[in-house]
MARKOL-171323 format. One record per residue (C-alpha): x, z, y; residue in one letter. Coordinates in steps of 0.02 Angstrom, whole numbers, padded with zeros to 5 digits, always signed. Each point is the difference from the previous one (the first is absolute). Example, Ala and Ser with C-alpha at 12.3 -4.5 7.8 and 13.67 -1.06 7.14 Angstrom:
+00615+00390-00225A/+00069-00033+00172S/
// end
This chain:
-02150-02252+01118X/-00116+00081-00123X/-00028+00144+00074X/+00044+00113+00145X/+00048+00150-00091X/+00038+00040-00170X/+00006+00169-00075X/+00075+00038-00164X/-00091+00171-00094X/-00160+00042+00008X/+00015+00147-00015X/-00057+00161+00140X/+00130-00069+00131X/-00033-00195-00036X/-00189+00019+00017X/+00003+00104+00144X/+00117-00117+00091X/-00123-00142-00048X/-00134+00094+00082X/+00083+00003+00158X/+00050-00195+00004X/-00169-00043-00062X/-00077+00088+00144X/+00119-00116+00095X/-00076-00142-00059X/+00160-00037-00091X/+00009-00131-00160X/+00082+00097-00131X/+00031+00033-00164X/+00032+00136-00116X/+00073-00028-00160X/+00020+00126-00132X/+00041+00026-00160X/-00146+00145-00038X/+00122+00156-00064X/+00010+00112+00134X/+00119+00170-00015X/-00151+00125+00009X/-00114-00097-00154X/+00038+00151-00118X/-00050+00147+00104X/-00174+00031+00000X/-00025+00061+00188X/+00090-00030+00166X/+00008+00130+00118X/+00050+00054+00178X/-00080-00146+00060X/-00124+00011+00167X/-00183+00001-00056X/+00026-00061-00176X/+00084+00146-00068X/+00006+00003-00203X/-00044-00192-00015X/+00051-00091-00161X/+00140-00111+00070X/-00071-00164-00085X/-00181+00053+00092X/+00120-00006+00169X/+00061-00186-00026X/-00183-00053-00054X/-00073+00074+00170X/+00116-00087+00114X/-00006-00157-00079X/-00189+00026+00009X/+00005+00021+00187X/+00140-00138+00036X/-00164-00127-00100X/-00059+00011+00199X/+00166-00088+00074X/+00008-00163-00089X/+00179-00056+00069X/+00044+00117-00140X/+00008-00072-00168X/+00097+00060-00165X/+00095-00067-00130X/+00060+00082-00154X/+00182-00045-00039X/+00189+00054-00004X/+00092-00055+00129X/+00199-00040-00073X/+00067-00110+00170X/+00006+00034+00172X/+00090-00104+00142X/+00011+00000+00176X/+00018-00209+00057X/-00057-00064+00180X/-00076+00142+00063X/-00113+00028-00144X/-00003+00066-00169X/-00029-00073-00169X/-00052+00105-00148X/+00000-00058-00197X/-00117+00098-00135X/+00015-00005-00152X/-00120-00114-00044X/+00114-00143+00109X/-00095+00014+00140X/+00084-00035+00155X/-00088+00087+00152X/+00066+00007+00231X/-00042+00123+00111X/+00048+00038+00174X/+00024+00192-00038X/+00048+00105-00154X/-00064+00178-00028X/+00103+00070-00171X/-00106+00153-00084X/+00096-00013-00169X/+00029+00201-00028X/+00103+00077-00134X/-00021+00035-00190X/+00015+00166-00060X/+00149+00005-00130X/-00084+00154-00131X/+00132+00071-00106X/+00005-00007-00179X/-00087+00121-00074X/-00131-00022-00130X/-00174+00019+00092X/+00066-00001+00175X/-00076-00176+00029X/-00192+00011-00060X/-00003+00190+00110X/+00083-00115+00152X/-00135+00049+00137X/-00122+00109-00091X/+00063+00153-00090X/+00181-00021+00050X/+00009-00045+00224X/+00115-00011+00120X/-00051+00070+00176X/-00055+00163+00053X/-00091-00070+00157X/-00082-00140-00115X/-00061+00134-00160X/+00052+00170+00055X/-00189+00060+00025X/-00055-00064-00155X/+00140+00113-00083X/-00009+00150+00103X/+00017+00184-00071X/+00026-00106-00178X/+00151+00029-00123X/+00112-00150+00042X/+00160-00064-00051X/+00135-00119+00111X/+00115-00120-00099X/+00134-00032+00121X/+00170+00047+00037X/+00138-00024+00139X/-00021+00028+00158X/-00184-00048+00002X/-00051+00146-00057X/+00036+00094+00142X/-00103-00106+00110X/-00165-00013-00146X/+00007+00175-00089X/-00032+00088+00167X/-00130-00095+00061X/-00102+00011-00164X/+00026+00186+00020X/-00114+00007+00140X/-00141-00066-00107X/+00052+00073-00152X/+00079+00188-00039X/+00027-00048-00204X/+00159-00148-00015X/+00099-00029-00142X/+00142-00123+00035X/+00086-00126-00129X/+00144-00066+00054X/+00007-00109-00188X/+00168+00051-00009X/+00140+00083+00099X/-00048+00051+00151X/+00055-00076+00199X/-00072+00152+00078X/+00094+00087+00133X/+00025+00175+00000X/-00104+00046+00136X/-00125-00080-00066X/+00017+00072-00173X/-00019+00192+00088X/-00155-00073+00087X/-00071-00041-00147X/+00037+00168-00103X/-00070+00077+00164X/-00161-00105-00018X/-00002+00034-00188X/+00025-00197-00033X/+00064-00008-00176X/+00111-00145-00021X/+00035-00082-00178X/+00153-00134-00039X/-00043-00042-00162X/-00028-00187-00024X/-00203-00054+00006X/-00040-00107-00157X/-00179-00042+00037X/-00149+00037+00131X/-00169+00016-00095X/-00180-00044+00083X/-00132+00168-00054X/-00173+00049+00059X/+00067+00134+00113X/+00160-00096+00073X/+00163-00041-00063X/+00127+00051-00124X/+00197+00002+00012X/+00071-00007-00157X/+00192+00039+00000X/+00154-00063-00117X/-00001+00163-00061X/-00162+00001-00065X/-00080+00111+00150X/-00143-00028+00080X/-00081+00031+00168X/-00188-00040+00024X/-00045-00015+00193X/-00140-00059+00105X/+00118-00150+00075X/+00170-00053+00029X/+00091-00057+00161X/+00139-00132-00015X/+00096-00121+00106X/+00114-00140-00050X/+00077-00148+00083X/-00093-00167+00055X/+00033-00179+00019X/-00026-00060+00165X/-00072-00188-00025X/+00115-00070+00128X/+00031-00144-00077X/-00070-00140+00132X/+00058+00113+00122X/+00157-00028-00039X/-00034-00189-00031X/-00059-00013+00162X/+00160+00082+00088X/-00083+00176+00052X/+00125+00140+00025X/-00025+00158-00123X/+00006+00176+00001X/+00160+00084-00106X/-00179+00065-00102X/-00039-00190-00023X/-00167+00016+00099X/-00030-00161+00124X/+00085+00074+00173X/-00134-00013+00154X/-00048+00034+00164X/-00165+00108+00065X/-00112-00172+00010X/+00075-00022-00199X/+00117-00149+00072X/+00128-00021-00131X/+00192-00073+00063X/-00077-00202-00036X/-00103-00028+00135X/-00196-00046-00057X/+00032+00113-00159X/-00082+00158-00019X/+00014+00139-00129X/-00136+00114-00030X/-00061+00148-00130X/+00136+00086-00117X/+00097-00145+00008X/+00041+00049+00175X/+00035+00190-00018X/+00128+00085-00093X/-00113+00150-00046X/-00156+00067+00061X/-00116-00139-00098X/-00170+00048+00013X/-00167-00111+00031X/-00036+00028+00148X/+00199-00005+00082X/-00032-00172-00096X/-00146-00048+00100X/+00066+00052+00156X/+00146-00099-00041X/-00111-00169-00022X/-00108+00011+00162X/+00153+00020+00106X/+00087-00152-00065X/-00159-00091-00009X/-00049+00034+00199X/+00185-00032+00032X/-00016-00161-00092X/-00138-00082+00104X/+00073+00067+00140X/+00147-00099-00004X/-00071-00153-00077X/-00110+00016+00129X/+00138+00003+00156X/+00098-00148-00110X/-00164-00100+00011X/-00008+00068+00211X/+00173-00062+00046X/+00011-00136-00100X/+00183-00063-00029X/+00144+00035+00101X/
// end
Protein backbone atom coordinates (compact mmCIF):
# COMPACT_ATOMS: atom_id res chain seq x y z
CA UNK A 1 0.00 0.00 0.00
CA UNK A 2 1.41 3.33 -0.94
CA UNK A 3 -0.31 5.31 1.06
CA UNK A 4 -3.11 5.55 3.60
CA UNK A 5 -5.16 8.08 2.01
CA UNK A 6 -5.33 9.61 -1.21
CA UNK A 7 -7.06 12.78 -2.10
CA UNK A 8 -7.79 13.84 -5.54
CA UNK A 9 -8.00 18.14 -5.90
CA UNK A 10 -6.15 20.32 -4.24
CA UNK A 11 -8.08 22.59 -4.19
CA UNK A 12 -9.91 24.62 -0.72
CA UNK A 13 -11.73 21.25 0.26
CA UNK A 14 -8.66 18.81 -0.67
CA UNK A 15 -6.15 20.85 1.33
CA UNK A 16 -8.22 21.36 4.16
CA UNK A 17 -9.04 17.69 4.41
CA UNK A 18 -5.21 17.06 4.21
CA UNK A 19 -4.77 19.24 7.10
CA UNK A 20 -6.89 17.28 9.19
CA UNK A 21 -5.31 13.70 8.25
CA UNK A 22 -1.91 15.18 8.49
CA UNK A 23 -2.58 16.23 11.98
CA UNK A 24 -3.46 12.54 12.28
CA UNK A 25 -0.30 11.51 11.45
CA UNK A 26 -1.76 10.02 8.35
CA UNK A 27 0.53 9.08 5.02
CA UNK A 28 -1.18 10.78 2.29
CA UNK A 29 -1.18 12.21 -0.80
CA UNK A 30 -2.70 14.90 -2.73
CA UNK A 31 -2.62 14.94 -6.29
CA UNK A 32 -3.75 17.70 -8.43
CA UNK A 33 -3.84 18.90 -11.53
CA UNK A 34 -3.20 22.91 -10.51
CA UNK A 35 -6.58 24.62 -12.23
CA UNK A 36 -8.81 25.25 -9.60
CA UNK A 37 -12.55 26.83 -10.39
CA UNK A 38 -11.86 30.22 -8.53
CA UNK A 39 -8.17 31.01 -10.57
CA UNK A 40 -9.94 33.86 -12.54
CA UNK A 41 -11.53 35.89 -9.82
CA UNK A 42 -9.29 38.09 -8.22
CA UNK A 43 -10.63 37.88 -4.47
CA UNK A 44 -12.49 35.28 -2.40
CA UNK A 45 -14.83 36.34 0.02
CA UNK A 46 -17.17 35.34 2.92
CA UNK A 47 -14.52 33.40 4.24
CA UNK A 48 -13.65 33.55 8.30
CA UNK A 49 -10.63 35.81 8.90
CA UNK A 50 -9.36 35.91 5.37
CA UNK A 51 -12.04 37.87 3.88
CA UNK A 52 -11.08 39.40 0.23
CA UNK A 53 -8.03 36.95 -0.25
CA UNK A 54 -6.84 36.22 -3.82
CA UNK A 55 -7.96 32.58 -4.12
CA UNK A 56 -4.46 31.37 -5.51
CA UNK A 57 -2.86 33.30 -2.15
CA UNK A 58 -5.48 30.74 -0.20
CA UNK A 59 -4.02 27.42 -1.76
CA UNK A 60 -0.34 28.81 -1.30
CA UNK A 61 -1.03 29.42 2.59
CA UNK A 62 -2.31 26.06 3.33
CA UNK A 63 0.09 24.25 1.52
CA UNK A 64 2.57 26.48 3.39
CA UNK A 65 1.25 25.35 6.73
CA UNK A 66 0.63 21.52 5.73
CA UNK A 67 5.16 21.92 5.00
CA UNK A 68 4.87 21.20 9.08
CA UNK A 69 3.04 17.61 8.70
CA UNK A 70 5.38 15.65 6.54
CA UNK A 71 3.01 12.48 6.04
CA UNK A 72 1.66 14.92 3.53
CA UNK A 73 3.30 14.98 0.25
CA UNK A 74 1.98 16.19 -3.34
CA UNK A 75 2.05 15.18 -6.67
CA UNK A 76 0.98 17.02 -9.67
CA UNK A 77 -1.01 14.80 -12.09
CA UNK A 78 -4.48 13.79 -13.63
CA UNK A 79 -5.87 11.04 -12.31
CA UNK A 80 -7.99 8.98 -15.45
CA UNK A 81 -8.55 5.32 -13.36
CA UNK A 82 -9.97 4.49 -10.24
CA UNK A 83 -10.80 0.90 -8.82
CA UNK A 84 -11.90 -0.53 -5.78
CA UNK A 85 -9.93 -4.41 -5.57
CA UNK A 86 -9.24 -6.20 -2.07
CA UNK A 87 -10.16 -3.70 0.14
CA UNK A 88 -8.06 -1.06 -1.35
CA UNK A 89 -7.90 1.29 -4.13
CA UNK A 90 -5.71 1.71 -7.10
CA UNK A 91 -5.41 4.98 -8.96
CA UNK A 92 -3.67 5.55 -12.62
CA UNK A 93 -2.38 9.28 -13.72
CA UNK A 94 -1.76 10.20 -16.56
CA UNK A 95 1.66 9.93 -16.64
CA UNK A 96 1.10 5.73 -16.13
CA UNK A 97 1.63 5.85 -12.79
CA UNK A 98 -0.03 3.31 -10.86
CA UNK A 99 -0.57 4.40 -7.14
CA UNK A 100 -2.86 2.10 -3.58
CA UNK A 101 -4.31 3.62 -0.88
CA UNK A 102 -6.40 2.42 1.91
CA UNK A 103 -8.89 5.47 1.62
CA UNK A 104 -10.07 7.77 -1.22
CA UNK A 105 -11.12 11.40 -0.62
CA UNK A 106 -12.61 12.77 -4.33
CA UNK A 107 -12.44 16.83 -4.45
CA UNK A 108 -12.81 16.95 -8.32
CA UNK A 109 -15.54 20.02 -8.46
CA UNK A 110 -17.33 21.19 -11.51
CA UNK A 111 -16.42 23.39 -14.60
CA UNK A 112 -18.36 26.29 -15.29
CA UNK A 113 -19.96 25.85 -18.87
CA UNK A 114 -19.89 30.10 -20.01
CA UNK A 115 -22.15 30.69 -22.82
CA UNK A 116 -21.20 31.88 -26.06
CA UNK A 117 -20.97 35.19 -26.25
CA UNK A 118 -18.05 37.13 -27.49
CA UNK A 119 -16.17 38.45 -24.29
CA UNK A 120 -18.07 36.47 -21.76
CA UNK A 121 -14.94 34.28 -21.12
CA UNK A 122 -11.88 36.80 -20.49
CA UNK A 123 -14.72 38.96 -17.93
CA UNK A 124 -15.36 35.20 -16.30
CA UNK A 125 -14.66 36.28 -12.54
CA UNK A 126 -13.67 39.89 -12.77
CA UNK A 127 -15.99 42.34 -14.45
CA UNK A 128 -18.71 39.81 -15.19
CA UNK A 129 -19.49 37.33 -11.43
CA UNK A 130 -21.72 35.11 -10.33
CA UNK A 131 -22.73 35.39 -6.57
CA UNK A 132 -24.17 38.08 -4.64
CA UNK A 133 -22.76 36.71 -1.28
CA UNK A 134 -19.24 36.21 -3.04
CA UNK A 135 -19.10 40.13 -4.94
CA UNK A 136 -22.24 41.84 -3.90
CA UNK A 137 -20.25 44.47 -1.63
CA UNK A 138 -17.84 45.20 -4.09
CA UNK A 139 -20.87 46.18 -6.45
CA UNK A 140 -23.10 47.85 -4.08
CA UNK A 141 -25.20 51.08 -4.94
CA UNK A 142 -23.39 50.51 -8.64
CA UNK A 143 -25.35 50.38 -12.04
CA UNK A 144 -25.43 46.60 -12.73
CA UNK A 145 -26.79 44.39 -15.22
CA UNK A 146 -27.95 40.35 -14.78
CA UNK A 147 -27.71 38.08 -17.90
CA UNK A 148 -29.97 35.34 -17.01
CA UNK A 149 -33.28 34.11 -17.69
CA UNK A 150 -35.80 31.30 -16.49
CA UNK A 151 -36.65 30.75 -13.43
CA UNK A 152 -33.32 31.83 -11.94
CA UNK A 153 -34.03 35.04 -12.07
CA UNK A 154 -36.46 35.09 -9.57
CA UNK A 155 -34.20 33.62 -7.03
CA UNK A 156 -30.78 36.16 -8.24
CA UNK A 157 -32.55 39.49 -9.35
CA UNK A 158 -34.03 39.93 -5.84
CA UNK A 159 -31.24 39.29 -3.91
CA UNK A 160 -28.98 41.71 -5.90
CA UNK A 161 -31.73 44.21 -5.22
CA UNK A 162 -30.83 44.39 -1.72
CA UNK A 163 -27.37 45.57 -2.59
CA UNK A 164 -28.23 47.33 -5.53
CA UNK A 165 -31.49 49.78 -6.33
CA UNK A 166 -30.22 50.30 -10.33
CA UNK A 167 -30.74 46.52 -12.42
CA UNK A 168 -31.13 46.15 -15.90
CA UNK A 169 -31.95 42.54 -16.88
CA UNK A 170 -31.04 40.70 -20.30
CA UNK A 171 -32.69 37.82 -20.80
CA UNK A 172 -30.47 37.47 -24.52
CA UNK A 173 -33.57 36.66 -26.00
CA UNK A 174 -37.20 35.82 -25.21
CA UNK A 175 -37.88 35.95 -21.95
CA UNK A 176 -38.84 32.71 -19.11
CA UNK A 177 -40.02 35.23 -16.66
CA UNK A 178 -43.18 34.64 -14.84
CA UNK A 179 -45.69 37.13 -14.53
CA UNK A 180 -45.40 37.84 -11.07
CA UNK A 181 -42.20 38.34 -11.39
CA UNK A 182 -42.41 40.61 -14.40
CA UNK A 183 -44.93 43.13 -12.09
CA UNK A 184 -42.17 42.87 -9.42
CA UNK A 185 -39.84 44.04 -11.54
CA UNK A 186 -41.88 47.08 -13.19
CA UNK A 187 -42.63 47.75 -9.42
CA UNK A 188 -38.86 47.85 -8.66
CA UNK A 189 -38.24 49.82 -11.88
CA UNK A 190 -36.04 46.73 -13.28
CA UNK A 191 -35.98 47.31 -17.00
CA UNK A 192 -35.77 44.09 -18.77
CA UNK A 193 -34.37 43.81 -22.48
CA UNK A 194 -34.84 40.48 -24.90
CA UNK A 195 -32.83 41.47 -27.53
CA UNK A 196 -30.02 39.02 -28.27
CA UNK A 197 -26.35 40.15 -26.58
CA UNK A 198 -23.62 40.06 -29.33
CA UNK A 199 -20.63 40.91 -27.26
CA UNK A 200 -19.53 41.99 -23.53
CA UNK A 201 -16.69 44.63 -23.69
CA UNK A 202 -13.88 45.11 -20.80
CA UNK A 203 -13.67 49.45 -20.09
CA UNK A 204 -11.97 51.51 -17.41
CA UNK A 205 -15.19 52.07 -15.57
CA UNK A 206 -16.82 48.44 -15.94
CA UNK A 207 -18.43 46.64 -18.62
CA UNK A 208 -20.30 47.11 -21.76
CA UNK A 209 -23.34 45.09 -23.26
CA UNK A 210 -23.49 45.46 -26.67
CA UNK A 211 -26.84 44.15 -28.24
CA UNK A 212 -27.77 42.51 -31.83
CA UNK A 213 -29.41 45.52 -32.41
CA UNK A 214 -26.66 47.65 -32.17
CA UNK A 215 -27.59 49.06 -28.46
CA UNK A 216 -25.53 49.43 -25.89
CA UNK A 217 -25.58 49.46 -22.10
CA UNK A 218 -22.40 50.53 -20.17
CA UNK A 219 -22.56 49.29 -16.39
CA UNK A 220 -20.30 48.98 -13.49
CA UNK A 221 -20.64 44.88 -13.63
CA UNK A 222 -22.71 42.14 -14.77
CA UNK A 223 -24.23 39.14 -12.88
CA UNK A 224 -24.63 35.80 -14.74
CA UNK A 225 -25.18 32.15 -14.05
CA UNK A 226 -24.92 29.21 -16.37
CA UNK A 227 -24.71 25.50 -16.00
CA UNK A 228 -21.58 23.41 -14.73
CA UNK A 229 -20.01 20.14 -15.21
CA UNK A 230 -19.76 18.22 -12.24
CA UNK A 231 -16.27 16.20 -12.62
CA UNK A 232 -17.84 12.98 -11.56
CA UNK A 233 -16.15 11.01 -13.64
CA UNK A 234 -14.09 8.51 -11.11
CA UNK A 235 -16.97 8.79 -9.11
CA UNK A 236 -18.77 7.08 -11.24
CA UNK A 237 -15.81 4.70 -12.08
CA UNK A 238 -15.63 3.86 -8.73
CA UNK A 239 -19.49 2.91 -8.30
CA UNK A 240 -20.66 6.07 -6.13
CA UNK A 241 -24.37 6.83 -6.34
CA UNK A 242 -25.26 10.48 -7.82
CA UNK A 243 -27.47 13.16 -7.33
CA UNK A 244 -30.34 13.68 -10.34
CA UNK A 245 -27.90 17.23 -10.41
CA UNK A 246 -24.89 14.84 -11.05
CA UNK A 247 -23.11 16.01 -7.79
CA UNK A 248 -21.35 12.86 -5.82
CA UNK A 249 -24.44 11.86 -3.27
CA UNK A 250 -23.08 11.82 0.60
CA UNK A 251 -23.64 11.60 4.04
CA UNK A 252 -22.82 14.44 6.95
CA UNK A 253 -19.09 12.80 7.57
CA UNK A 254 -18.90 13.20 3.33
CA UNK A 255 -19.24 9.17 3.12
CA UNK A 256 -20.22 8.55 -0.37
CA UNK A 257 -22.54 5.03 -1.14
CA UNK A 258 -18.75 2.90 -1.73
CA UNK A 259 -17.59 2.48 1.49
CA UNK A 260 -13.78 4.14 2.03
CA UNK A 261 -14.79 6.79 -0.72
CA UNK A 262 -15.37 10.22 0.13
CA UNK A 263 -16.59 13.23 -1.85
CA UNK A 264 -15.78 16.59 -0.87
CA UNK A 265 -15.97 20.48 -2.19
CA UNK A 266 -18.43 21.36 -5.19
CA UNK A 267 -18.18 18.06 -6.33
CA UNK A 268 -20.31 17.10 -3.44
CA UNK A 269 -23.03 19.85 -3.49
CA UNK A 270 -25.51 20.60 -5.99
CA UNK A 271 -25.38 24.42 -5.37
CA UNK A 272 -24.17 26.57 -2.72
CA UNK A 273 -20.23 26.28 -3.88
CA UNK A 274 -18.32 28.63 -2.03
CA UNK A 275 -14.64 28.32 -0.38
CA UNK A 276 -15.22 28.01 2.65
CA UNK A 277 -18.58 25.33 2.36
CA UNK A 278 -15.51 23.68 0.42
CA UNK A 279 -13.26 23.63 3.31
CA UNK A 280 -15.71 22.62 5.68
CA UNK A 281 -16.46 19.92 3.37
CA UNK A 282 -12.65 18.55 3.44
CA UNK A 283 -12.02 18.58 7.29
CA UNK A 284 -15.12 16.58 7.91
CA UNK A 285 -14.24 13.83 5.54
CA UNK A 286 -10.70 14.06 6.48
CA UNK A 287 -11.42 13.57 10.55
CA UNK A 288 -13.98 10.98 9.41
CA UNK A 289 -11.31 9.33 7.41
CA UNK A 290 -8.78 8.64 10.21
CA UNK A 291 -11.44 7.90 12.27
CA UNK A 292 -12.41 4.92 10.62
CA UNK A 293 -9.10 3.82 9.42
CA UNK A 294 -8.31 4.19 12.70
CA UNK A 295 -11.25 1.69 14.29
CA UNK A 296 -10.35 -0.76 11.04
CA UNK A 297 -6.73 -0.79 12.36
CA UNK A 298 -8.53 -1.22 16.37
CA UNK A 299 -10.63 -4.27 15.51
CA UNK A 300 -8.62 -5.75 13.22
CA UNK A 301 -10.45 -8.33 10.93
CA UNK A 302 -13.57 -10.00 11.58
Amino acid sequence: MDFEVVIIGGASAGLSAAMALGRSNRKTLVIDSGNPRNKPAPHAHNIFTRDGTPPLELLKIARSQLKEYPTVSFKNAFVTKAQKKNRQFILTTDKEEVITARRLIIGTGVTDLLPDIKGFKELWGTKIVHCPYCHGWEQKDQKVGILLNGKNVEHLVPMVYNLNKDIHLFTNGKSELSSYFRKWAKAHEIEITETAVSELVNTRKGVTVKLADGEEHHLFSLYSRGKYKFHNELAVQLGCRLTDEGSVQVDEANSTSVSGVYAIGDLSHPGAHQVIFAAATGAKAGMACNGALTMEDYEGPH
